[in-house]
Each structure stands twice: as C-alpha cells, then as structure tokens.
C-alpha positions in Angstrom: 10.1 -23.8 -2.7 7.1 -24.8 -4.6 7.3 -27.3 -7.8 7.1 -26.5 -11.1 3.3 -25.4 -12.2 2.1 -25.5 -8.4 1.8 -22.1 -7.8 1.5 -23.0 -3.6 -0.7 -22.4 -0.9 -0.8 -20.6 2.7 -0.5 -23.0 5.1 -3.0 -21.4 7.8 -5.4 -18.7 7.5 -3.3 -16.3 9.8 -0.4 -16.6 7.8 -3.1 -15.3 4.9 -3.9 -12.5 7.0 -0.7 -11.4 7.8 0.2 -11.6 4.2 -2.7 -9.7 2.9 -2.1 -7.4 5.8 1.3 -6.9 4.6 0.5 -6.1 1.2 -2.0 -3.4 2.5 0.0 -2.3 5.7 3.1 -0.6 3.9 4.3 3.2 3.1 0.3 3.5 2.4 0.0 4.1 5.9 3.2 5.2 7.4 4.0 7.8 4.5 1.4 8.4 2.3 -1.5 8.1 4.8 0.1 11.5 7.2 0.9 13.3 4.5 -2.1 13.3 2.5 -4.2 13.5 5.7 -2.4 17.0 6.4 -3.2 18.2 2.6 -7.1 16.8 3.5 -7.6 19.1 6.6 -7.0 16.2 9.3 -10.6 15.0 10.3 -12.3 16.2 7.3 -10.0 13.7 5.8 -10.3 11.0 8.0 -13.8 10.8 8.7 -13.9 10.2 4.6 -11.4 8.1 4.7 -13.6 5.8 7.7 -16.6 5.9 5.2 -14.9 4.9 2.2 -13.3 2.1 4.3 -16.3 0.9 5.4 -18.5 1.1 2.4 -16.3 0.7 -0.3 -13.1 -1.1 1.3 -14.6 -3.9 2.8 -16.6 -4.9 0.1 -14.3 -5.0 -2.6 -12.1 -6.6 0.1 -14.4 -9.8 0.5 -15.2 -9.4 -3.4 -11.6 -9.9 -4.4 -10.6 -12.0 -1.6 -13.7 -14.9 -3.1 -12.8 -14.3 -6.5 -9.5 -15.1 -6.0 -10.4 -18.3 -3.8 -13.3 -19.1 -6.0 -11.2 -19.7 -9.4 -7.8 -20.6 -7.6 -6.3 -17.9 -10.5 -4.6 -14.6 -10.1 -6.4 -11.3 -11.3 -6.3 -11.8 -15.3 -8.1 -15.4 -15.8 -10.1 -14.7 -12.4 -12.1 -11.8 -14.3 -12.4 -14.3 -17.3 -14.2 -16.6 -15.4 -16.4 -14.5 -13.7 -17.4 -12.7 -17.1 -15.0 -13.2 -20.2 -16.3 -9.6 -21.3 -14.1 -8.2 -18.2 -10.7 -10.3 -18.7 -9.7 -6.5 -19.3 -10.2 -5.6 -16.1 -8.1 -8.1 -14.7 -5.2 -6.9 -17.4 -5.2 -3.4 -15.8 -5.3 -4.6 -12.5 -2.5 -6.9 -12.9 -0.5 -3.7 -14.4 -1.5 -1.2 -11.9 1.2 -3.2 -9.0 3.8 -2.7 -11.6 3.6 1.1 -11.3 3.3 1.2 -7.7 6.5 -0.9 -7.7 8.3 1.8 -9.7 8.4 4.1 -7.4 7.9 1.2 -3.9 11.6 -0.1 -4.0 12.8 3.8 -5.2 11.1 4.9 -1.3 11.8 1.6 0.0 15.5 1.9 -1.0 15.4 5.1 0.9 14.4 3.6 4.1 16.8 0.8 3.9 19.7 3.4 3.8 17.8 5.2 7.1 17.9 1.9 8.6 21.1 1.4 8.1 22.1 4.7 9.1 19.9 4.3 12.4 22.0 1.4 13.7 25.5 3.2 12.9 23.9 5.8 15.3 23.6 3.5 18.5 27.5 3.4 17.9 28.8 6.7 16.5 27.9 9.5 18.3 28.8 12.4 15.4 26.4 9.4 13.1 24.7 11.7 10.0 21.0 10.6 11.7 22.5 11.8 15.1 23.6 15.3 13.9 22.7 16.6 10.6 19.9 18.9 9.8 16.8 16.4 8.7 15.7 18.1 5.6 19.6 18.5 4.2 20.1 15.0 5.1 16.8 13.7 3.3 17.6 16.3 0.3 21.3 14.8 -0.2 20.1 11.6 0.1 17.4 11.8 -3.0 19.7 13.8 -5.1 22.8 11.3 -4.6 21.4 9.0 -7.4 24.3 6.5 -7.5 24.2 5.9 -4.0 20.5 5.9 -4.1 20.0 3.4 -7.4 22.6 1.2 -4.9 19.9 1.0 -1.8 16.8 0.6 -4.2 18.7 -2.5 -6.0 19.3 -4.3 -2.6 15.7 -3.4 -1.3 13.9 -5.2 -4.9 16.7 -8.2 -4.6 15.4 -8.6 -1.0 11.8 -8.8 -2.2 12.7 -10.9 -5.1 14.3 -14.0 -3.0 11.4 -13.6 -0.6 9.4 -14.3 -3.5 11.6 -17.1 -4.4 10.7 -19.2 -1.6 7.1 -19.3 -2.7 3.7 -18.4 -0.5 4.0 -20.9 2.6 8.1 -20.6 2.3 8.7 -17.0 1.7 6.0 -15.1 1.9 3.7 -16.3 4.9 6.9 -17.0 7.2 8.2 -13.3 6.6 4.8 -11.8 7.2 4.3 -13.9 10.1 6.6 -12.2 12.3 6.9 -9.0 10.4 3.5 -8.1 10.8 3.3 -8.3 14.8 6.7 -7.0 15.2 5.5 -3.8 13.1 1.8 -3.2 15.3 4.2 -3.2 18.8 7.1 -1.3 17.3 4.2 1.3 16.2 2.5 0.9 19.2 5.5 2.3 20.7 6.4 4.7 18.4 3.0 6.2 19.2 3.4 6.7 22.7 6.8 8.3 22.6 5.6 10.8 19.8 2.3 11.6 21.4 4.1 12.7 25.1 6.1 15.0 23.5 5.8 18.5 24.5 3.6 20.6 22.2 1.9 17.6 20.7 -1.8 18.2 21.9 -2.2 20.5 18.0 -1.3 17.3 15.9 -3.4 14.7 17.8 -6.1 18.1 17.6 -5.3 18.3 13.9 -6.3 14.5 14.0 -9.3 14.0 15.6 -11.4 17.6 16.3 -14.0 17.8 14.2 -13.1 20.5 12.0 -15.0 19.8 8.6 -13.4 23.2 6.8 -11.8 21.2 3.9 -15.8 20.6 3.5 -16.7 23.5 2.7 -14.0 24.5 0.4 -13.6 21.5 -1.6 -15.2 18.5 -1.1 -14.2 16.5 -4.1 -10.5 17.3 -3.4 -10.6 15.3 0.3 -13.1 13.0 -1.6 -10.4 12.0 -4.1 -7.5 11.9 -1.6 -9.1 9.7 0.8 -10.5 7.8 -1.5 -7.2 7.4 -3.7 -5.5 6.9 -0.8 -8.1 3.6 0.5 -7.1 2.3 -2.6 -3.4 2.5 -2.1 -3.4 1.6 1.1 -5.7 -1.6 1.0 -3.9 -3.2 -2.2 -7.3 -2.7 -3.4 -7.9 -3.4 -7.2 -4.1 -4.1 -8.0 -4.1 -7.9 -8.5 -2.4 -8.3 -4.8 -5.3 -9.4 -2.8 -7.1 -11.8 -5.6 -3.5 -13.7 -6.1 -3.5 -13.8 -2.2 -7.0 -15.1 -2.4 -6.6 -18.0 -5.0 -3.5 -19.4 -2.2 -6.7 -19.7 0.9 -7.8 -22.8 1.9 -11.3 -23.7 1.1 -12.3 -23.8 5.0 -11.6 -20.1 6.0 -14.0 -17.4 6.6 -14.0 -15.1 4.0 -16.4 -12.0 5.9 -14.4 -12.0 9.0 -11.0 -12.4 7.1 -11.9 -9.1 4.5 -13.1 -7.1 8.4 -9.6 -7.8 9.8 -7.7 -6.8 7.1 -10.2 -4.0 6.4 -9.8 -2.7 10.1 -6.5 -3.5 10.7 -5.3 -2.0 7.7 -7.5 1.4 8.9 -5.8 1.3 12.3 -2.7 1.3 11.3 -2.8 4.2 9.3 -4.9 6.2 12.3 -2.0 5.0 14.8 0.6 6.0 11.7 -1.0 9.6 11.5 -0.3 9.5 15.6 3.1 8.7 15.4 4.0 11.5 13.1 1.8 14.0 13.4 2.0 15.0 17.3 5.3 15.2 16.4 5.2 17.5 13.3 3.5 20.3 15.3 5.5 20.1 18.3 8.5 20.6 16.1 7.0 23.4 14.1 6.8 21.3 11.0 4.0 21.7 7.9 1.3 18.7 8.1 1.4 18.9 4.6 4.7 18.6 3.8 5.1 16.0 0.9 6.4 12.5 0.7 9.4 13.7 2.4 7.5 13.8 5.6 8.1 10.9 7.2 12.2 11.1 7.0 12.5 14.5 7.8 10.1 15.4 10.8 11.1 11.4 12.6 14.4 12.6 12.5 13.8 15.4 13.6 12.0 13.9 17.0 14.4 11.2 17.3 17.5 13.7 17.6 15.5 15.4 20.3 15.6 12.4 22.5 19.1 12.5 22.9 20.7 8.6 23.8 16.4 7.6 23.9 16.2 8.3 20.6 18.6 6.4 19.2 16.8 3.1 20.3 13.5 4.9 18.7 15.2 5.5 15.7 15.7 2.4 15.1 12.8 0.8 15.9 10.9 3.2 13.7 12.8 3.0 10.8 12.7 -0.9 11.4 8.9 -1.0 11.4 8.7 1.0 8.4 11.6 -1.0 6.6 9.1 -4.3 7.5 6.0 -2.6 6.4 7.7 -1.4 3.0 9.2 -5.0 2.1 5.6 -6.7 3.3 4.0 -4.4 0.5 6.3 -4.8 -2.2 6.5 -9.0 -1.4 2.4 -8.5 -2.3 3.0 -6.0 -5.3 5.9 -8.6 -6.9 3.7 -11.7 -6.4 0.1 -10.0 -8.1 2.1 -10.2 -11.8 4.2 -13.1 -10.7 0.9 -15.2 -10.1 -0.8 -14.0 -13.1 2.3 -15.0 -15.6 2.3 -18.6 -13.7 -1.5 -18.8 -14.7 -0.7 -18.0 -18.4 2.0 -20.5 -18.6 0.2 -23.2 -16.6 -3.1 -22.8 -18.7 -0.7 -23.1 -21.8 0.9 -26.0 -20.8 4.5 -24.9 -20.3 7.0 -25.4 -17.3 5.8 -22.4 -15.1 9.3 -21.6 -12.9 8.6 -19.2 -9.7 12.5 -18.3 -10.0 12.3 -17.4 -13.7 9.4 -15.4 -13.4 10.5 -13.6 -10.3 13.5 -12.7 -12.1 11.8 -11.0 -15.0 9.0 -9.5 -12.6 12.3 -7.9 -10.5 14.0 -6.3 -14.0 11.2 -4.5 -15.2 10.7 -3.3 -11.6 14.2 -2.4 -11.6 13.6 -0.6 -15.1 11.0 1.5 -13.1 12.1 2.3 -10.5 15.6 3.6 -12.0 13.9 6.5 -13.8 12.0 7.3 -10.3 15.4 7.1 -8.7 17.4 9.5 -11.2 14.6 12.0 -11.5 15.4 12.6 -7.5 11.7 13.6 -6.7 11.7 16.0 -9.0 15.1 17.8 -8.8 16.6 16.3 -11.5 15.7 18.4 -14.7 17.2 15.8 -16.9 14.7 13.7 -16.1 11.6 16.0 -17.4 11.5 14.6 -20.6 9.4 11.9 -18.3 7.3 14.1 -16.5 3.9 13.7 -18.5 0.5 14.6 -18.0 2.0 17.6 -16.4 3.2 15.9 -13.3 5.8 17.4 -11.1 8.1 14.0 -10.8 8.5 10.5 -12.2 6.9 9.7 -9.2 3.4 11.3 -10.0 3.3 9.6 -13.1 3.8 6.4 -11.5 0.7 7.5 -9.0 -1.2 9.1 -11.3 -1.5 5.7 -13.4 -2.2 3.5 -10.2 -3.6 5.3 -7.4 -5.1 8.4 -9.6 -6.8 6.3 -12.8 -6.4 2.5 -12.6 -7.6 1.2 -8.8 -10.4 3.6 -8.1 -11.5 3.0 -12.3 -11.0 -0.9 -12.2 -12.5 -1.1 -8.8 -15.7 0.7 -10.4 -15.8 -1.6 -13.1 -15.8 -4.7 -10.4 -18.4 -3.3 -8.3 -20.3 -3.0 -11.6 -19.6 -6.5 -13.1 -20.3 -7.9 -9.5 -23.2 -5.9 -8.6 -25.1 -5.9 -12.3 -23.8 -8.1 -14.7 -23.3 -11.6 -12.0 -24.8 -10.3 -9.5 -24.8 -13.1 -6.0 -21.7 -14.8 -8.1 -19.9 -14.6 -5.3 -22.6 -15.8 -2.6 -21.7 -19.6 -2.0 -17.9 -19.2 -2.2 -18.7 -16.5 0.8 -20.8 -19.3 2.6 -18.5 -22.0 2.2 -20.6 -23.8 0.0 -23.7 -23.4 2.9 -21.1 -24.7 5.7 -21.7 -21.1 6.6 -24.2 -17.7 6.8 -23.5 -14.6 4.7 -24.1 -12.3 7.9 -23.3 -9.1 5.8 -24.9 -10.0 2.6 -27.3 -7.2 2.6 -25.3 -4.9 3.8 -22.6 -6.1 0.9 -25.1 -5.9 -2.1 -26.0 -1.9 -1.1 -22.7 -1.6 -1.1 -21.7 -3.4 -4.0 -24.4 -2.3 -6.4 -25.7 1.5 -5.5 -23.3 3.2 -2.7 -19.7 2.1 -3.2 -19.9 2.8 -7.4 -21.3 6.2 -6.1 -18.7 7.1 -4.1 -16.0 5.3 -6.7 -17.3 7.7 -9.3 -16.5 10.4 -7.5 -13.2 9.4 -6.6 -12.4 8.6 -10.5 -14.0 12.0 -11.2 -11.8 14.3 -8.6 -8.9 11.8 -9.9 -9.8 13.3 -13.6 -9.7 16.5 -12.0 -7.0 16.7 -10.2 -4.2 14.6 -12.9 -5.2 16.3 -16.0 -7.6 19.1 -15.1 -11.1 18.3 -16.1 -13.7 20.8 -15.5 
C-alpha cells in the first residue's frame, strides 16, 4: 500500500492500459452500449458512434491521458496548471464520477446477486436462474430493496479495498487479469449467442446499413452515441487524467490513447453481438431498457439446457469483472483529486481515509438509486427532477447528459484555443519521440471534435429538459 502523501505509480505501461481499459470497459459496453444501440436504429447508431470515436474519442483520450502525465495531479489542479481560468472544469469533472457511481454499484450490486445466483445453478437444478421467467426474476430483484441495498453494499466495499491497496497493489494487479479474462470470456459469449437459431436479424440489426434513424432524427442518434462515447470511454470524468498522472515518463502516449480508444470500441461492437443475436432470436425488443442485459441472457442461457449453465456463468462473470474494473476507476478519479488537495496543503494525505469517505457518499447515492427500484417505487418521486422517469436518469442526466460531453467541450476549447500545442512535448517525450498524429489531433481538437461536442450537448439539452 502506498505511503502517506505518495499517491503511487503503475508499475508497467500494460498494467496502465488495462487499468484505463477497465475504467472505460464496464456496463458502458455490456449494458448501456446494446440497449441504446437498439433505441439508435442499430447501424445508424454505430456508424455515429465509430465517428465520434475516432474524432472526438481519441483525441480527448491522448489530451487527458498527457495532462494527467504532464502535471503528475488528478483532474482539479491538472486544469489549474494548464490555465488557472479552467480549474472549474476540473471541479465538474472530478464530480461527474460521483454520479455515475450512484447508480454503478446500484447495477453492479445487481450483477453480483446474478453471479451468485449463476453458480447456485451449476448445482441446483430447480436454481431461480435455471427456471424462472427472466423478466419476473429481474422485476423481483429491483423491487426487493433490502435485499438489493445488501448486494450494492458488498459490490462498493469490494471496490473500496481494491482501492485500498493503491495503483501498482490494487488496482493494476486486478485489472491485469480481469481485463484478459473479460475479452476471452466475451469472445466466447459471442460465439454461442451468434449460432443461435434465429440470430441472423440481430447481427442484421447490427451491421446492414440501414440509415432510417437518419432521416427521422438525427440529433437524437447524434446525442445517444455521442453520450454514450462519453460514458463508455471514462471520458471527461476525472478517471483517465488521475490514471494518467500514475504513467511513467517513458510510455507512448499516441499508441496508449489508440489502444484504449479501439479496444474500448470493440468491446462494445462484440457486447452488442453477444446480446443482440440473441434478443431477436428470442423474440425480445432491441430497445428494451437497462433491464436488457439480465433479462434477454437469461433468457438464452435457460435455452441451453446443462450448456448454459457454464455460459451463465461465465457471462455474468465477465460482466461482474467489467463492472468492478469501472467502478475501481470511478472511486480513484475523486480519491486522487482529494490526495492532491491535502498534499498541496501540507497535510497527512491517507489512501484508507479518503477511500473511506469517497465509499459513503457513494453509498449515500447509490441508496436512493436502489430504493427508487428503477422507477417503481413512487415513494421515491420526490427525487425524480428535471422530469426524469428514475433516480437513475437524474444520476445520467447530470454525467452522461450535461457534465462529460459539456466539460469535454470546454477542454477541446482550452486545448485547442486558449494553449493551444500545450500538450505537444509531453506527447513527444520531451523529442525522445514524433507526434505521428499531430495534425490529425489539432483538426480534431480545435474545429471537428467541438463541432460534433456541441451537438451532442445540444440534443443532450433537448432531450433532459426539452429545449426547442
């Protein structure tokens, strides 16, 4: 465990990589990515979704990963540096991972409790998973809050004594096997679903180009691929500049933001094969909400008969690693920024005390996520403001609908304009190396991606509170 005030440091640049891969590679991909690909017409949605990736995503990628490196300091006193005018942005990005978490450990309590249920099934035959009806199951389950609050506490207590042992001790050794053991556990996830008889209309609904959604409204898959980029990248939420100041001086920044870029992107294509093939050959919406992913894998893995079982759990597995991976990066985003403050003021700057506080206020969170029982629990609208449905839109609405795809804007704007080339010769290593993509970065940076960000913030506006 690192020492008082040393906030630690990866100890190779593939344990970075799997680390920043975790913190993008979570329920970004395997739950939000197939359901809000179904609501965005299938390849209308994607081929945004590629664009943004490549024009927007990878540039903010390599712009937080050097900032990070460049001033050793988490999100908050990294913006300082660059341009005391825009320490604000680095205050909203260090929030926005606070209200992802409030609804992360609710959905990653939920998977736990699948986990667990998936290996009673290899041994119980009559096991809930094994013979229920998916959707009751998955309904009981969210409106059960007692035994629900229960399975979010133990996921957030898992993440928080990963986060006690540090960046090289906790974090880099978890995502070092987690991160491989969730691309082959996918990988063959994928193969079972798309085999299954009647997939050919979901892997259709994935990749014929079919531009409808187009036509009808543009902004709408505009704003959900582009709110989902966000999400699913860790972009603009504090997570990948904290992961950034922990990189050795040595590693190379452009091919480091590509990986994670792409991987993170293929992922979330092979995610979308793993569950949609398998919605339409079961008969199941594409769009069907956040409860997606439980209901229509169970539904495949019952199928399957004694098969299925083994599938089961290695689904719910991968998905219980990719969830924990994600929140580990959410935690440690505020957790670095409040060891910079008490560092830079001079006082004793304890991982364990600050984890602990980090971990409460999460808990606070994600307890009125919990109760409100997505939705169902009309007790609970007393918290459903700016006209959201759930606790859990609010939570989204903040994060993924306002704060990453405004704050992101704001970087491409104070990076692009106001320092522009600030970041140039922490990306060359000091001229150990050559900025191969530097032209295509600085289009990116200065004219296209803060296009294409406006628009996302604008059919955000839209959507969340109605704007005309």
């Amino acid at each position: 465990m690192e020492q008082e005030n040393n906030k630690g440091q990866f100890n190779s640049n593939f344990g970075f990589l799997m680390a920043a891969l975790g913190s993008a590679v979570g329920l970004g991909n395997l739950w939000s990515f197939p359901y809000k690909l179904g609501l965005g017409g299938g390849f209308a949605f994607l081929i945004i979704y590629t664009i943004l990736a490549i024009v927007v995503g990878y540039p903010l990628m390599l712009s937080e990963i050097a900032l990070g490196r460049k001033t050793q300091k988490a999100a908050i006193e990294a913006y300082k540096e660059a341009d005391h005018r825009f320490k604000f942005n680095g205050v909203l990005q260090t929030i926005v991972p606070w209200f992802l978490i409030c609804f992360y450990c609710t959905f990653g309590g939920y998977i736990t409790k699948y986990l667990f249920e998936s290996i009673q099934a290899l041994f119980m035959k009559n096991s809930v998973l094994n013979t229920g009806d998916p959707g009751a199951l998955f309904g009981g389950m969210i409106g059960n809050v007692g035994n629900s609050v229960a399975w979010m506490t133990a996921f957030l207590l898992l993440t928080m004594v990963i986060v006690f042992g540090g960046v090289s001790g906790g974090i880099e050794k978890f995502c070092k096997i987690a991160m491989p053991a969730l691309f082959f556990l996918l990988i063959a996830v994928v193969i079972r679903s798309c085999t299954l008889p009647g997939a050919g209309p979901g892997l259709k609904f994935l990749f014929y180009p079919d531009l409808t959604m187009w036509k009808t409204d543009f902004f709408e898959v505009v704003r959900l691929a582009g709110g989902q980029m966000f999400f699913s990248l860790s972009l603009a939420s504090g997570c990948i500049i904290a992961y950034g100041s922990y990189l050795g001086k040595k590693e190379n920044l452009e091919s480091n933001a590509a990986i994670i870029t792409a991987g993170d992107s293929i992922v979330a294509v092979l995610a979308g094969m793993a569950i949609m093939p398998a919605v339409f050959a079961f008969g199941l919406k594409p769009s069907g909400g956040p409860g997606l992913l439980f209901v229509s894998m169970t539904t495949v893995f019952q199928s399957m008969g004694t098969t299925g079982k083994f599938f089961q759990l290695a689904f719910w597995l991968l998905v219980f690693f990719a969830a924990l991976s994600s929140s580990i990066g959410m935690m440690e985003a505020g957790i670095s920024a409040i060891l910079d403050s008490r560092v830079k003021a001079g006082k004793p700057a304890s991982r364990v005390k600050v984890s602990v506080i980090m971990a409460l206020a999460a808990f606070v969170g994600n307890f009125l996520t919990t109760a409100d029982s997505l939705g169902g629990n009309p007790k609970m609208n007393w918290f459903h403001l700016f006209g959201q449905a759930d606790v859990l839109s609010v939570w989204d609405c903040l994060a993924e609908g306002i704060l990453m795809p405004l704050t992101g804007l704001i970087m491409a704007i104070l990076l692009g304009w106001v320092v522009p080339h600030s970041l140039d010769e922490e990306i060359e290593n000091g001229g150990a190396r050559t900025f191969k993509t530097r032209g295509f970065y600085n289009f990116c940076i200065r004219w296209i991606g803060p296009l294409f960000m406006a628009m996302i913030v604008y059919g955000q506006f839209k959507d969340f509170f109605g704007a005309k």
